[in-house]
NUMAR-306107 format. One record per residue (C-alpha): residue in three letters; chain; x, y, z. Coordinates in steps of 0.05 Angstrom, whole numbers, plus 5000, padded with zeros to 4 digits. Example, Ala and Ser with C-alpha at 12.3 -4.5 7.8 and 13.67 -1.06 7.14 Angstrom:
BEGIN
<lodo ALA,A,<5246,4910,5156>>
<lodo SER,A,<5273,4979,5143>>
//
This chain:
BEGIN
<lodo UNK,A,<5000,5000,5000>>
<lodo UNK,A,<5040,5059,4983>>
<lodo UNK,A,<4997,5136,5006>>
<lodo UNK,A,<5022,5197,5048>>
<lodo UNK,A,<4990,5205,5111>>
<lodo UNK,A,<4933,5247,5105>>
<lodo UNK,A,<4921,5287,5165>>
<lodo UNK,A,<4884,5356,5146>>
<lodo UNK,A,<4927,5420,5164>>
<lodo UNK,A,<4973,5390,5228>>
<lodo UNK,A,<4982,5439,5285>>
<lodo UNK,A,<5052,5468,5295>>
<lodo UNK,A,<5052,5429,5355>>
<lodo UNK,A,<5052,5359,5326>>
<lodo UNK,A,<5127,5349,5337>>
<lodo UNK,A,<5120,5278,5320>>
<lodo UNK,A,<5108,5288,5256>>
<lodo UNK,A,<5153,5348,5244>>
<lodo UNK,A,<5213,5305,5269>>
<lodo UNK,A,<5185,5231,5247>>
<lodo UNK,A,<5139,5250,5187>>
<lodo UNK,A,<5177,5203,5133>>
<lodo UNK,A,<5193,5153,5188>>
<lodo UNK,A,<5125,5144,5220>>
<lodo UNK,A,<5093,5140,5135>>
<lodo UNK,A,<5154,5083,5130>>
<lodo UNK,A,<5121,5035,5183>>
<lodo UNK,A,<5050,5064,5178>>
<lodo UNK,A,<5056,5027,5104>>
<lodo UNK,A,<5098,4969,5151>>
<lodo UNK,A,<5038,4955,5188>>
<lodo UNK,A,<4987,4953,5140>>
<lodo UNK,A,<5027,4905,5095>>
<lodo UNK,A,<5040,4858,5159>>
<lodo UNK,A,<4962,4857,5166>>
<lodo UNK,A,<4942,4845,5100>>
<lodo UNK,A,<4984,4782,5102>>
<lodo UNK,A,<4933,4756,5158>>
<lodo UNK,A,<4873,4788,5130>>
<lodo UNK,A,<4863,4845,5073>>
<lodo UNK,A,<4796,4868,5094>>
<lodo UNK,A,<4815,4879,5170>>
<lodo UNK,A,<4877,4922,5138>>
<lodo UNK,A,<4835,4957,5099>>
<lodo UNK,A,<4791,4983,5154>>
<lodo UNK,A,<4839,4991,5214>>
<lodo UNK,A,<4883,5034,5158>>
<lodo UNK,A,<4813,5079,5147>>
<lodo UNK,A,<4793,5078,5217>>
<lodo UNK,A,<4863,5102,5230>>
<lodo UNK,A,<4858,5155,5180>>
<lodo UNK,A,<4899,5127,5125>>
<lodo UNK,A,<4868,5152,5053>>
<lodo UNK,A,<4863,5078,5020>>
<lodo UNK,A,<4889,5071,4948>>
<lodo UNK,A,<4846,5047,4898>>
<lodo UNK,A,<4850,5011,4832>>
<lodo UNK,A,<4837,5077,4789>>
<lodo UNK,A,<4862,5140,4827>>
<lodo UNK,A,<4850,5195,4764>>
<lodo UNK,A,<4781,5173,4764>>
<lodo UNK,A,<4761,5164,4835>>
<lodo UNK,A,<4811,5188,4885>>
<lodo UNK,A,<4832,5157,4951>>
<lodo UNK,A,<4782,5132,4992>>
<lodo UNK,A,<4766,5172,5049>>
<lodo UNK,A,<4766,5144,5129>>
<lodo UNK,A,<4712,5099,5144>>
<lodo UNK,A,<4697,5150,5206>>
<lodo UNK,A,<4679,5208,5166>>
<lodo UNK,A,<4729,5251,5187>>
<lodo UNK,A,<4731,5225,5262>>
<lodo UNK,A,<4789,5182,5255>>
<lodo UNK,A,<4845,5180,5301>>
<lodo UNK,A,<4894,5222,5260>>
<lodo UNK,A,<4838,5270,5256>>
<lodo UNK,A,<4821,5281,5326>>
<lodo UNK,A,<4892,5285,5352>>
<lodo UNK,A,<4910,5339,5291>>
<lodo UNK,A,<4849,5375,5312>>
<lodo UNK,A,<4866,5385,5376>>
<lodo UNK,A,<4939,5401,5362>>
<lodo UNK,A,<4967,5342,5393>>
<lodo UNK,A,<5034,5300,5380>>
<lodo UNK,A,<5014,5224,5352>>
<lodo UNK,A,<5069,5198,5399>>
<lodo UNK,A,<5059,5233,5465>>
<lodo UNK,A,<4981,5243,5462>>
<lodo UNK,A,<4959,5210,5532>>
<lodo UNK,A,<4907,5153,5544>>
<lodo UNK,A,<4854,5204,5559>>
<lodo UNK,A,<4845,5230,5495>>
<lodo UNK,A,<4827,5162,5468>>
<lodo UNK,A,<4779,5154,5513>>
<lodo UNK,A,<4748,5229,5492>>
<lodo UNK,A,<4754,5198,5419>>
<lodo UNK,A,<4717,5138,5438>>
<lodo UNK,A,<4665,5173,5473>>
<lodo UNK,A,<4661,5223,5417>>
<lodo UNK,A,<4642,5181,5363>>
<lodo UNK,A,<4594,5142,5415>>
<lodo UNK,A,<4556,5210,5415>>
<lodo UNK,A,<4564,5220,5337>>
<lodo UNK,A,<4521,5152,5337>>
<lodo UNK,A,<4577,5104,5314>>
<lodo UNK,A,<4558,5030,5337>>
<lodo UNK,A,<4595,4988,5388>>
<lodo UNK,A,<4622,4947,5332>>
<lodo UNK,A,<4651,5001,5293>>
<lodo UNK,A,<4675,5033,5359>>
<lodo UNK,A,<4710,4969,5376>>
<lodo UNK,A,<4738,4957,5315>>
<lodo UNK,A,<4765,5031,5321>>
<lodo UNK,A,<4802,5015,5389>>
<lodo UNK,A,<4833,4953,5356>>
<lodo UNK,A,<4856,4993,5308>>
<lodo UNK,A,<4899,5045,5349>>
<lodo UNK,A,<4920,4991,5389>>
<lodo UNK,A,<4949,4953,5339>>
<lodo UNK,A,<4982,5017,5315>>
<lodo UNK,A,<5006,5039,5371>>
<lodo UNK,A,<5032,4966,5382>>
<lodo UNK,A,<5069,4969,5313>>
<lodo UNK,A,<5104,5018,5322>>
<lodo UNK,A,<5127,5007,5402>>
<lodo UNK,A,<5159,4937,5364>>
<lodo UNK,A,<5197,4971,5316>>
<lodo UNK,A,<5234,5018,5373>>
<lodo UNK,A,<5241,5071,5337>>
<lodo UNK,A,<5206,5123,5379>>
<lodo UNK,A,<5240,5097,5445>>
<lodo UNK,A,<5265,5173,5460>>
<lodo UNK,A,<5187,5198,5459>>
<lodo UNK,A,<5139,5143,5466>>
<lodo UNK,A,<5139,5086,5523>>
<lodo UNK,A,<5072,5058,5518>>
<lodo UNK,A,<5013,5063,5479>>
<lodo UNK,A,<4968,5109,5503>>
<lodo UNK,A,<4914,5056,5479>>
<lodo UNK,A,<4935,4994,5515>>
<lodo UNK,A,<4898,5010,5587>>
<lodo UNK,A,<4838,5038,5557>>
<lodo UNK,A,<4774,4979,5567>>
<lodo UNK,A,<4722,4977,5508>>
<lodo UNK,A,<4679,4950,5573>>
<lodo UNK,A,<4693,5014,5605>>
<lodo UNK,A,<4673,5063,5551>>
<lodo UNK,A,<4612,5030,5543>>
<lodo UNK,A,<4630,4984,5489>>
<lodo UNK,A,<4602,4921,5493>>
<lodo UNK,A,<4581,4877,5427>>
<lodo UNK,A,<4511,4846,5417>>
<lodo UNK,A,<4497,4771,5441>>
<lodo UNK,A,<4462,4762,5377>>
<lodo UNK,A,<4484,4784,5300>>
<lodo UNK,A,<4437,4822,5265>>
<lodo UNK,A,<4457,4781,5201>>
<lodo UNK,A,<4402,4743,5168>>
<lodo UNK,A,<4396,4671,5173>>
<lodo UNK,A,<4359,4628,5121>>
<lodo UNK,A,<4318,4568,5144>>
<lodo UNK,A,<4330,4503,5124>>
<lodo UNK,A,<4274,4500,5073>>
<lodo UNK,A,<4306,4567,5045>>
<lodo UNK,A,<4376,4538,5037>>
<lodo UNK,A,<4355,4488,5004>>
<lodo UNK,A,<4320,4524,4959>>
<lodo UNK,A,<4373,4576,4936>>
<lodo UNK,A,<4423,4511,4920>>
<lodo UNK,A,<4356,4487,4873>>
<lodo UNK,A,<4351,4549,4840>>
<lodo UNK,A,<4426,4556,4827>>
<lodo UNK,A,<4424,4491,4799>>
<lodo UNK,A,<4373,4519,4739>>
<lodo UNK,A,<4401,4587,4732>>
<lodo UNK,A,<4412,4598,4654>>
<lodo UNK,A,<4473,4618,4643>>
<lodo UNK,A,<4540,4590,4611>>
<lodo UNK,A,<4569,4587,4687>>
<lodo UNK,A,<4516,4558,4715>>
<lodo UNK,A,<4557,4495,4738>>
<lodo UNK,A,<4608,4543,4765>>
<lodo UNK,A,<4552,4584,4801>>
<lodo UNK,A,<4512,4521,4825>>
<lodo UNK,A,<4580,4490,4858>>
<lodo UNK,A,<4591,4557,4899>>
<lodo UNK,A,<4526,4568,4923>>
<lodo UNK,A,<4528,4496,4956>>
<lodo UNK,A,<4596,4505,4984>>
<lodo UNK,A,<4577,4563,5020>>
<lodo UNK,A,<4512,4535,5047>>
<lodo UNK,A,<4540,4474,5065>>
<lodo UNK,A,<4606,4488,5087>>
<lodo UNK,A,<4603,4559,5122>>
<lodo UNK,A,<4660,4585,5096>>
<lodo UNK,A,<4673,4659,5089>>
<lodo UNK,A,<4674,4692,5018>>
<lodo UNK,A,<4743,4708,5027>>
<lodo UNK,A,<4758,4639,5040>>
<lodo UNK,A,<4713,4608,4982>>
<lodo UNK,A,<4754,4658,4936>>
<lodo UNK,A,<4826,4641,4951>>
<lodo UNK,A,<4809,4564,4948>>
<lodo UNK,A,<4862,4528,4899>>
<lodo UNK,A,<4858,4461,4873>>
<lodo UNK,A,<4907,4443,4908>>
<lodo UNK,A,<4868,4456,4974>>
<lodo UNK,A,<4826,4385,4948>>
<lodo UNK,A,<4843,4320,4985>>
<lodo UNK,A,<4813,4263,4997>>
<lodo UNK,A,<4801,4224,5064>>
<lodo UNK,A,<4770,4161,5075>>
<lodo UNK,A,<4739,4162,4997>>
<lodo UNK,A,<4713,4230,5024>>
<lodo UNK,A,<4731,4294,4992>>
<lodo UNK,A,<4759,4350,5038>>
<lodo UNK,A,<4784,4426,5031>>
<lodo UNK,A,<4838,4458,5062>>
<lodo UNK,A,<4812,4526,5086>>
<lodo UNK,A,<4862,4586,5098>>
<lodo UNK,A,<4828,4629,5147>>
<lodo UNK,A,<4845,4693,5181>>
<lodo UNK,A,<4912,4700,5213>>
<lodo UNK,A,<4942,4643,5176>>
<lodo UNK,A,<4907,4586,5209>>
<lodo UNK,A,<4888,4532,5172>>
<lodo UNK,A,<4830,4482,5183>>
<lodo UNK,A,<4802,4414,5142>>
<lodo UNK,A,<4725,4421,5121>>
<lodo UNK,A,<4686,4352,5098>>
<lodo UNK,A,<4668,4380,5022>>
<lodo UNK,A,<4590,4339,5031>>
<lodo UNK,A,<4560,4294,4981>>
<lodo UNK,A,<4508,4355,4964>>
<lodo UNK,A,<4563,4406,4951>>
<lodo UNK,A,<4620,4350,4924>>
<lodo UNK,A,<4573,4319,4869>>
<lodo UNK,A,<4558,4404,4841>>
<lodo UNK,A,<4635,4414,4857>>
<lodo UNK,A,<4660,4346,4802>>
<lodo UNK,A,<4610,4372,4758>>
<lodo UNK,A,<4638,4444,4743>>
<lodo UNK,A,<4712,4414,4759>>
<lodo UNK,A,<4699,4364,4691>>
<lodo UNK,A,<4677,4418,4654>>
<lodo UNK,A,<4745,4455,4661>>
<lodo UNK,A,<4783,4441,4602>>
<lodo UNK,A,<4852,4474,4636>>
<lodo UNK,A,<4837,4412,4679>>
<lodo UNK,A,<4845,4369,4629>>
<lodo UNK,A,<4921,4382,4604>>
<lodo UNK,A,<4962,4361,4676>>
<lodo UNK,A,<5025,4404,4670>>
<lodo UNK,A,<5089,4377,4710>>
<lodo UNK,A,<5106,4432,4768>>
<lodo UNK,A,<5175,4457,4736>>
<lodo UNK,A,<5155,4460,4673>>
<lodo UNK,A,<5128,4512,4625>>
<lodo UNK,A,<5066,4531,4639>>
<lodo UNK,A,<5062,4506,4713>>
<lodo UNK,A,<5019,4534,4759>>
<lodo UNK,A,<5032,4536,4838>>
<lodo UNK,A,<4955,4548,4856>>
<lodo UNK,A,<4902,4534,4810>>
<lodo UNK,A,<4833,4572,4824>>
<lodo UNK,A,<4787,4522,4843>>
<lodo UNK,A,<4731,4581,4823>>
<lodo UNK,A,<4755,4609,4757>>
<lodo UNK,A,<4732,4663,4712>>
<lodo UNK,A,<4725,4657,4645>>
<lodo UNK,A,<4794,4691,4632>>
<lodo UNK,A,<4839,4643,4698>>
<lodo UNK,A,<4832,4688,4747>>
<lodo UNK,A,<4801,4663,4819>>
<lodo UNK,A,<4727,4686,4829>>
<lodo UNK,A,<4722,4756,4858>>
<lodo UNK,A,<4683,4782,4925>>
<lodo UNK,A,<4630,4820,4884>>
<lodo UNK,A,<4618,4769,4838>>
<lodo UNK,A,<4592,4714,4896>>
<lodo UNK,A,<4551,4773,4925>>
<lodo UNK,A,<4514,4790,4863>>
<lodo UNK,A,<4501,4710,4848>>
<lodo UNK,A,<4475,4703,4919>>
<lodo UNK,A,<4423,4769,4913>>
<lodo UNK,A,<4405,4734,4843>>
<lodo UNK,A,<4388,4663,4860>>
<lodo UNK,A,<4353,4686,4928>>
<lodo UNK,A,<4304,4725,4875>>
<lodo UNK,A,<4304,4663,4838>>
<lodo UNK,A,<4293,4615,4886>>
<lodo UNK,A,<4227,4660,4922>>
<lodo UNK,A,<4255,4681,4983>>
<lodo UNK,A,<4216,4732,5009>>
<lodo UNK,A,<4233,4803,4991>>
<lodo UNK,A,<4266,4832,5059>>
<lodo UNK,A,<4301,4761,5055>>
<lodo UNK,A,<4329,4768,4982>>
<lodo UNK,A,<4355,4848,4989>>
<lodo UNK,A,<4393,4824,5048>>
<lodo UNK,A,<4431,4760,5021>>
<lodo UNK,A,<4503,4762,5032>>
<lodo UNK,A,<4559,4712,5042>>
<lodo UNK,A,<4557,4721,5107>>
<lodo UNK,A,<4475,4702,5116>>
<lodo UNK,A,<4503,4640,5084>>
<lodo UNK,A,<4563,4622,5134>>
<lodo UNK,A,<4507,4647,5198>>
<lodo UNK,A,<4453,4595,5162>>
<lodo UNK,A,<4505,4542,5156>>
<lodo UNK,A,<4523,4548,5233>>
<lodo UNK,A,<4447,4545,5249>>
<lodo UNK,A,<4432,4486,5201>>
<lodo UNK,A,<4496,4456,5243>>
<lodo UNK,A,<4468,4473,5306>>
<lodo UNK,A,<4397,4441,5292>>
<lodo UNK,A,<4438,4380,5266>>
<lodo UNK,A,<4458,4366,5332>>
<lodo UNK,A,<4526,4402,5331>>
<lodo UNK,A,<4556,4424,5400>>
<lodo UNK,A,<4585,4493,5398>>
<lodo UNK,A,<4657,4470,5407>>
<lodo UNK,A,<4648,4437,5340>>
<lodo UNK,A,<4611,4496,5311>>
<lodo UNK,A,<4666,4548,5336>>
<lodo UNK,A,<4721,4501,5300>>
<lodo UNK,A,<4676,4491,5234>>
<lodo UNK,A,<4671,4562,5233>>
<lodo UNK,A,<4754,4575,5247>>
<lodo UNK,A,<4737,4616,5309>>
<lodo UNK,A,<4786,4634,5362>>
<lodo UNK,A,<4742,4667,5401>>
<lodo UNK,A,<4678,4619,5429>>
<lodo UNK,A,<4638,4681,5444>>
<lodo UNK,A,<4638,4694,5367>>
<lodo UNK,A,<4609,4625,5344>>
<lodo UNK,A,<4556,4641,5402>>
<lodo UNK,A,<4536,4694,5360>>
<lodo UNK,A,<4521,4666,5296>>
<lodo UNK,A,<4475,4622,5333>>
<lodo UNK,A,<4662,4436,5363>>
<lodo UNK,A,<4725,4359,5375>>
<lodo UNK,A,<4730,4380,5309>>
<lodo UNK,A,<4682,4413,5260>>
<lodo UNK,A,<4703,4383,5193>>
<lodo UNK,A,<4646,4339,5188>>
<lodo UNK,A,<4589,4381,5208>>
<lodo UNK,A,<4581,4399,5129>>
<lodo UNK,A,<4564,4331,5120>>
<lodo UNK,A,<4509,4344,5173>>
<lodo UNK,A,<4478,4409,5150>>
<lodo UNK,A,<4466,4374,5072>>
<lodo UNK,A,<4439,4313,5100>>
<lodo UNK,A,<4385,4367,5128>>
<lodo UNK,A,<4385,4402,5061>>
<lodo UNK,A,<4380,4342,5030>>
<lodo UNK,A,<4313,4319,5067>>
<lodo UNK,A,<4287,4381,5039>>
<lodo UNK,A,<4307,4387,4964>>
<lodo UNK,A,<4261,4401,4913>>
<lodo UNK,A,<4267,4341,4862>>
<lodo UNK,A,<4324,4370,4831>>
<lodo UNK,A,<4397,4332,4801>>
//
């Protein structure tokens, strides 16, 4: 990621940046790169939360992408009230916090806000290079509990009932349209195996195994961790179907040699790329409209109403929430409690068997 700090007008009296400007820009850039190697997205919005203009893919025509806070990000209230980055004292984050509390900002975004200076702050304590100025983060004693941030029990996220599920896998199966074998396999991965979009995108051929005469995918989740998912009959029999369709499956290329490729996309657009974010969100709005779902149902379909059903078909299967949490690669248990285990690899083989007692007579 490579963008100047973009801080307004800075006071005279930010010292930091009049003596560590280029330095602090250096391992700003550091730190964002060190998080998007565990997780793009969470770069992406700790660097706007932070402040940091994001680049985009066509800067002449749209610009830099602005904070995520509107102009209340942490760069902005520390500049407007004159203060030095790396001297500004724990208080002030907790005015912050309690600022953008009374600009109506949730306790989710607030909380992802804190992480976000933390981290920072954290960064930047590691790399020793303000020893002279800054000791501690003036984030680290500061309690989300305390400033009144506490996250709901429950997600807000839709969650599609069994009869729905199956439904949606139905209707991708009859969609008309020269991808349909591509689309039909992805909509029953992500119903049946709960995995996130980001996930489902960077899956690779190579991910494939096999276990018992059972297929099984290696999933690369956030912070590098890695966990097996059963691939279930329901979702494996759409998956063969669009894999024998491939014809750059067809010519096996020795790694080494010419035209050898490390990962292969196991979702591939027409031209070999791997399937993109947008692409799975605007198939999942389509085949909800396809498939009936009611209207408030359909406009809020995402991939993540997928991954919250798949967790509740698990749950009604029987599933414990220790298997659940792992299904779903949670560290946290209090997370998996809210899209409502031992391991979870199986429990896709669960949620189909469900899906599959309700299938319309569909192939």
């Amino acid at each position: 990621m490579a963008s100047a700090l973009v801080l307004g007008e800075p006071r005279d009296s930010w010292s930091g940046w009049d003596r560590y400007g280029e330095q602090l820009n250096e391992l700003t850039e550091e730190w964002l790169e060190d998080l998007s190697r565990q997780s793009r997205h969470t770069a992406r919005a700790y660097g706007r939360d932070l402040g940091y203009r994001v680049p985009v893919s066509n800067p002449d025509r749209t610009g830099a992408r602005s904070p995520l806070l509107g102009g209340m990000s942490w760069w902005a209230w520390v500049s407007s009230r004159g203060l030095d980055p790396l001297t500004v004292p724990e208080r002030e984050v907790k005015r912050w916090l309690g600022a953008l509390d009374d600009a109506g900002y949730s306790a989710n975004t607030r909380g992802r806000a804190l992480a976000a200076v933390r981290s920072w702050y954290r960064f930047l304590l590691s790399s020793n290079a303000f020893h002279e100025v800054m000791a501690v983060s003036p984030a680290a004693g500061v309690s989300a509990a305390a400033q009144g941030i506490h996250l709901p029990t429950h997600s807000p996220t839709i969650k599609l009932t069994p009869e729905q599920g199956a439904a949606m896998i139905a209707a991708a199966d009859r969609l008309e349209s020269p991808m349909r074998l591509r689309h039909s396999a992805t909509v029953a991965l992500l119903i049946t195996t709960a995995v996130r979009v980001g996930e489902l995108c960077s899956h690779a051929i190579q991910d494939l195994t096999y276990d018992q005469g059972k297929r099984k995918i290696q999933v690369h989740g956030k912070g590098k961790r890695v966990r097996m998912v059963a691939v279930p009959d329901l979702a494996d029999v759409r998956l063969s179907r669009y894999l024998d369709s491939r014809p750059d499956l067809k010519v096996v290329v020795r790694r080494g040699h010419a035209g050898a490729r490390e990962r292969i996309p196991l979702l591939m657009t027409r031209n070999g790329k791997k399937l993109a974010r947008n692409e799975v969100w605007r198939l999942l709005r389509h085949v909800a409209e396809l498939a009936d779902l009611p209207p408030e149902v359909a406009a809020m379909m995402t991939p993540h109403a997928t991954r919250h059903s798949a967790a509740t078909f698990a749950h009604l299967s029987g599933a414990d929430m220790e298997q659940i949490r792992l299904l779903l690669g949670h560290v946290d248990m209090r997370t998996t409690q809210r899209y409502v285990q031992a391991s979870g690899a199986e429990l896709p083989n669960a949620v189909a068997s469900m899906l599959d007692a309700v299938m319309p007579g569909v192939a």
